[in-house]
C-alpha positions as CSV (number, residue, x, y, z in Angstrom):
1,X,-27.8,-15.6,-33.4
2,X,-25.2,-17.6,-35.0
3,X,-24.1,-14.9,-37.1
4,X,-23.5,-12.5,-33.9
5,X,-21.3,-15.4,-32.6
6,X,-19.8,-15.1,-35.9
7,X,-18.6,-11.6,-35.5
8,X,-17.2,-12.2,-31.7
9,X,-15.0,-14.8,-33.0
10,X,-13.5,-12.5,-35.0
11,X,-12.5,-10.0,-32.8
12,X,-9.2,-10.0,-30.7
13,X,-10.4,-9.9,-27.1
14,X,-10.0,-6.5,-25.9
15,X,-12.3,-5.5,-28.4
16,X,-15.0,-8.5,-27.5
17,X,-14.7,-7.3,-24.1
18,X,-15.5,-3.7,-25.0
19,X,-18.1,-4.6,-27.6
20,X,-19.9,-7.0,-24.5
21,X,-19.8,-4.3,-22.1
22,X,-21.1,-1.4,-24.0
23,X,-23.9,-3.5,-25.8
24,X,-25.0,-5.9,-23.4
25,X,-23.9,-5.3,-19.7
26,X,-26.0,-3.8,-17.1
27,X,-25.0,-2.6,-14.3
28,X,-26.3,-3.5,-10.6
29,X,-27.0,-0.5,-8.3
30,X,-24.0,-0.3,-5.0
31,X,-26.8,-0.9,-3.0
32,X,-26.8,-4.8,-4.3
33,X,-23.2,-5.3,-3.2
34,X,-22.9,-6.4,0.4
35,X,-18.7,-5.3,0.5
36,X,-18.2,-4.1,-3.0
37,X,-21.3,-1.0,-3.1
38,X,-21.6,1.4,-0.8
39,X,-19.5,-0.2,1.8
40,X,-16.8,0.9,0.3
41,X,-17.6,4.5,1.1
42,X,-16.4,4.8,5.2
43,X,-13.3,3.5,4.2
44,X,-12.2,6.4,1.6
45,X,-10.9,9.3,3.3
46,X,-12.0,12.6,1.5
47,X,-8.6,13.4,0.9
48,X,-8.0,10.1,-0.9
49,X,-7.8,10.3,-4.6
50,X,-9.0,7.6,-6.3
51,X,-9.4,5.8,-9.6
52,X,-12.2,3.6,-10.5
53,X,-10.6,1.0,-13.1
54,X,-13.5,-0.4,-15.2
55,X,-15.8,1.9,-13.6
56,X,-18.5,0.8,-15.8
57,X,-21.4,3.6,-15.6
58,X,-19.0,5.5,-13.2
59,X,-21.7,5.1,-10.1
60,X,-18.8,6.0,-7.6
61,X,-18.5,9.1,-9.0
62,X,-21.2,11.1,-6.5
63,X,-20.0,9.7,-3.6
64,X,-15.8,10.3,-4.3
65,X,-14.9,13.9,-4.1
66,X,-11.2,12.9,-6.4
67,X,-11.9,10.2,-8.5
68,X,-11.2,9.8,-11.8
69,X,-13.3,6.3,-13.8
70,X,-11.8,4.5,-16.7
71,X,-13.4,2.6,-18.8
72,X,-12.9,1.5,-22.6
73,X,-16.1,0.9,-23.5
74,X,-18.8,2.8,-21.4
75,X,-19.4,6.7,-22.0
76,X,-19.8,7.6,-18.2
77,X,-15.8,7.2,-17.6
78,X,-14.7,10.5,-16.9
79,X,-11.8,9.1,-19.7
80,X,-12.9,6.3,-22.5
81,X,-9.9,4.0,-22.9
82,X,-7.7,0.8,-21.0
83,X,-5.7,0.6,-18.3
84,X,-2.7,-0.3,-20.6
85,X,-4.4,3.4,-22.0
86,X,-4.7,5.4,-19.2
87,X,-0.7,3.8,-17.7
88,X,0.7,5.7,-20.9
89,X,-0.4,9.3,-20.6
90,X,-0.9,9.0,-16.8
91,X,1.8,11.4,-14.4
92,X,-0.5,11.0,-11.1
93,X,-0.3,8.9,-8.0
94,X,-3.4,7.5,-6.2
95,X,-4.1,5.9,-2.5
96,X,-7.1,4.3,-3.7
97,X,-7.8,1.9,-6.6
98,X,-11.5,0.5,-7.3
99,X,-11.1,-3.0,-9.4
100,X,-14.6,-4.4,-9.0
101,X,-14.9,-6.9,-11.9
102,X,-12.7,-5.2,-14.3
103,X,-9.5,-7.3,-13.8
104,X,-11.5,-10.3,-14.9
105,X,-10.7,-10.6,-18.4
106,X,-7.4,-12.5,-20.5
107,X,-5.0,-15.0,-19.4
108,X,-3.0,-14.9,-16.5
109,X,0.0,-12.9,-18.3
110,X,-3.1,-10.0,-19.1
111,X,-4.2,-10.3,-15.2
112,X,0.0,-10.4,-14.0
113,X,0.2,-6.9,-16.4
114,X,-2.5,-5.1,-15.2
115,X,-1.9,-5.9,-11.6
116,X,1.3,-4.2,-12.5
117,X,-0.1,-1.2,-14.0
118,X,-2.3,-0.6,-10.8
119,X,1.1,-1.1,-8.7
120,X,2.4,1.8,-10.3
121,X,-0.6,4.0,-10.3
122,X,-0.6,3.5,-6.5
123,X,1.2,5.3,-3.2
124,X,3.2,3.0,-0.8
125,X,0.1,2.4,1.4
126,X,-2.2,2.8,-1.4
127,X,-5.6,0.3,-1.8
128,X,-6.9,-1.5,-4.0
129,X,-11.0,-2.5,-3.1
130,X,-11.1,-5.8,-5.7
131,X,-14.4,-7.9,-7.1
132,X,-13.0,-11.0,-8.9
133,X,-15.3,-13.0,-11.0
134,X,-14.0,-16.3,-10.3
135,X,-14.9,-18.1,-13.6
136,X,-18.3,-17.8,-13.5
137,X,-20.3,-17.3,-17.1
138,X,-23.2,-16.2,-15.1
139,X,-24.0,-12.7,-17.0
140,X,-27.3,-14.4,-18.4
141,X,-26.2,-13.6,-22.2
142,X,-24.7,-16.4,-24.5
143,X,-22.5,-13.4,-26.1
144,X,-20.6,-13.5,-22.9
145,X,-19.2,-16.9,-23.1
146,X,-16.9,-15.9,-25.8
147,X,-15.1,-13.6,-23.3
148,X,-11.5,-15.1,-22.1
149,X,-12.2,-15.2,-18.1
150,X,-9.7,-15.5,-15.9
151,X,-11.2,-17.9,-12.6
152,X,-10.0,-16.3,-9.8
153,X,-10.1,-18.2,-6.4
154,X,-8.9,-17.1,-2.8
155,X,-5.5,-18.6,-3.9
156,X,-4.7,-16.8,-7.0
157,X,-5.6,-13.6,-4.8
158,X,-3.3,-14.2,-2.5
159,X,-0.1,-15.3,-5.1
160,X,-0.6,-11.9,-6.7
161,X,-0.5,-10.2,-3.3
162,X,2.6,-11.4,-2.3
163,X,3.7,-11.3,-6.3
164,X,3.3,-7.5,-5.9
165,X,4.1,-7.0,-2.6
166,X,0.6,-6.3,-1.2
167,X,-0.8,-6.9,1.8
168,X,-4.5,-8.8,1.8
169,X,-6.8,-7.0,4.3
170,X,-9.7,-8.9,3.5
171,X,-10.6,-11.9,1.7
172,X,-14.1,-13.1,1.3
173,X,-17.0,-14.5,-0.8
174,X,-19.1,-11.4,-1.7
175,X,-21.7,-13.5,-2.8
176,X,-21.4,-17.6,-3.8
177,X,-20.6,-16.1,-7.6
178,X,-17.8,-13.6,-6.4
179,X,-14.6,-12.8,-4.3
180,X,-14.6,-9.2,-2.5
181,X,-10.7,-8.2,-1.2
182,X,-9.0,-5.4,0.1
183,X,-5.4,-4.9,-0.3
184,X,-2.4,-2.3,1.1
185,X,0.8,-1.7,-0.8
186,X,3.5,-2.2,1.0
């Protein structure tokens, strides 16, 4: 055990969090998420197109006509590789961004520089559906306490909102271990 510790402190972060999440993380089915599962679903429009960021096993996928899942480190993203990635070679526009626990991870100038590159990837009037971890180590693996987690609370939500010129549609505690929120680009 010690020497697996070892090796995580070793590696820059992106690369711990990639490592955690296609070694050790599971994914819950929608059905488990009250607002961030299939909730989601009556408020995409079929013509939406839509980008699951951190899609993880890429379990929207069936349900979204136009949706394209990142992810670096699981093999069911339509394409393997980061947002800072994917903001490089991407020439398209979306109305809908899914964000549930991707934007977790790094310090607060990570979090401020994604939350830019979802700004650009998104129409005036676009969405972003949101699941912040807020600081919680609660992934039942030791291995995952070496990941940098940004705690997020109802507060931090809202400075990035106005930060990026968002609008919050809803706010609320998914579950006593996580934040659920819905913004519009204004």
């Amino acid at each position: 055990r010690t020497i697996y510790k070892n090796r995580y402190r070793k590696m820059d972060h992106q690369t711990l969090v990639t490592d955690y999440f296609s070694t050790s993380w599971k994914p819950k089915p929608l059905s488990a998420h009250k607002f961030s599962g299939l909730a989601i679903l009556s408020k995409i429009k079929s013509t939406d197109k839509v980008i699951d960021i951190g899609c993880g096993a890429n379990q929207f996928k069936p349900y979204i006509t136009d949706l394209i899942g990142i992810d670096p480190a699981n093999s069911n993203a339509d394409l393997k590789l980061t947002l800072e990635d994917f903001s490089k070679i991407n020439k398209e526009k979306f109305s809908v961004a899914i964000c549930f626990g991707s934007i977790n991870f790094g310090t607060e100038d990570n979090i401020t520089n994604q939350i830019s590159l979802i700004t650009e990837l998104l129409t005036i009037n676009g969405k972003i559906f949101w699941r912040f971890n807020p600081g919680l180590y609660d992934h039942g693996n030791d291995d995952f306490k070496n990941v940098n987690l940004y705690a997020w609370t109802e507060d931090k939500a809202k400075f990035f909102a106005n930060k990026f010129n968002f609008q919050i549609d809803e706010l609320v505690y998914e579950s006593p271990n996580r934040i659920y929120s819905e913004w519009t680009k204004k």
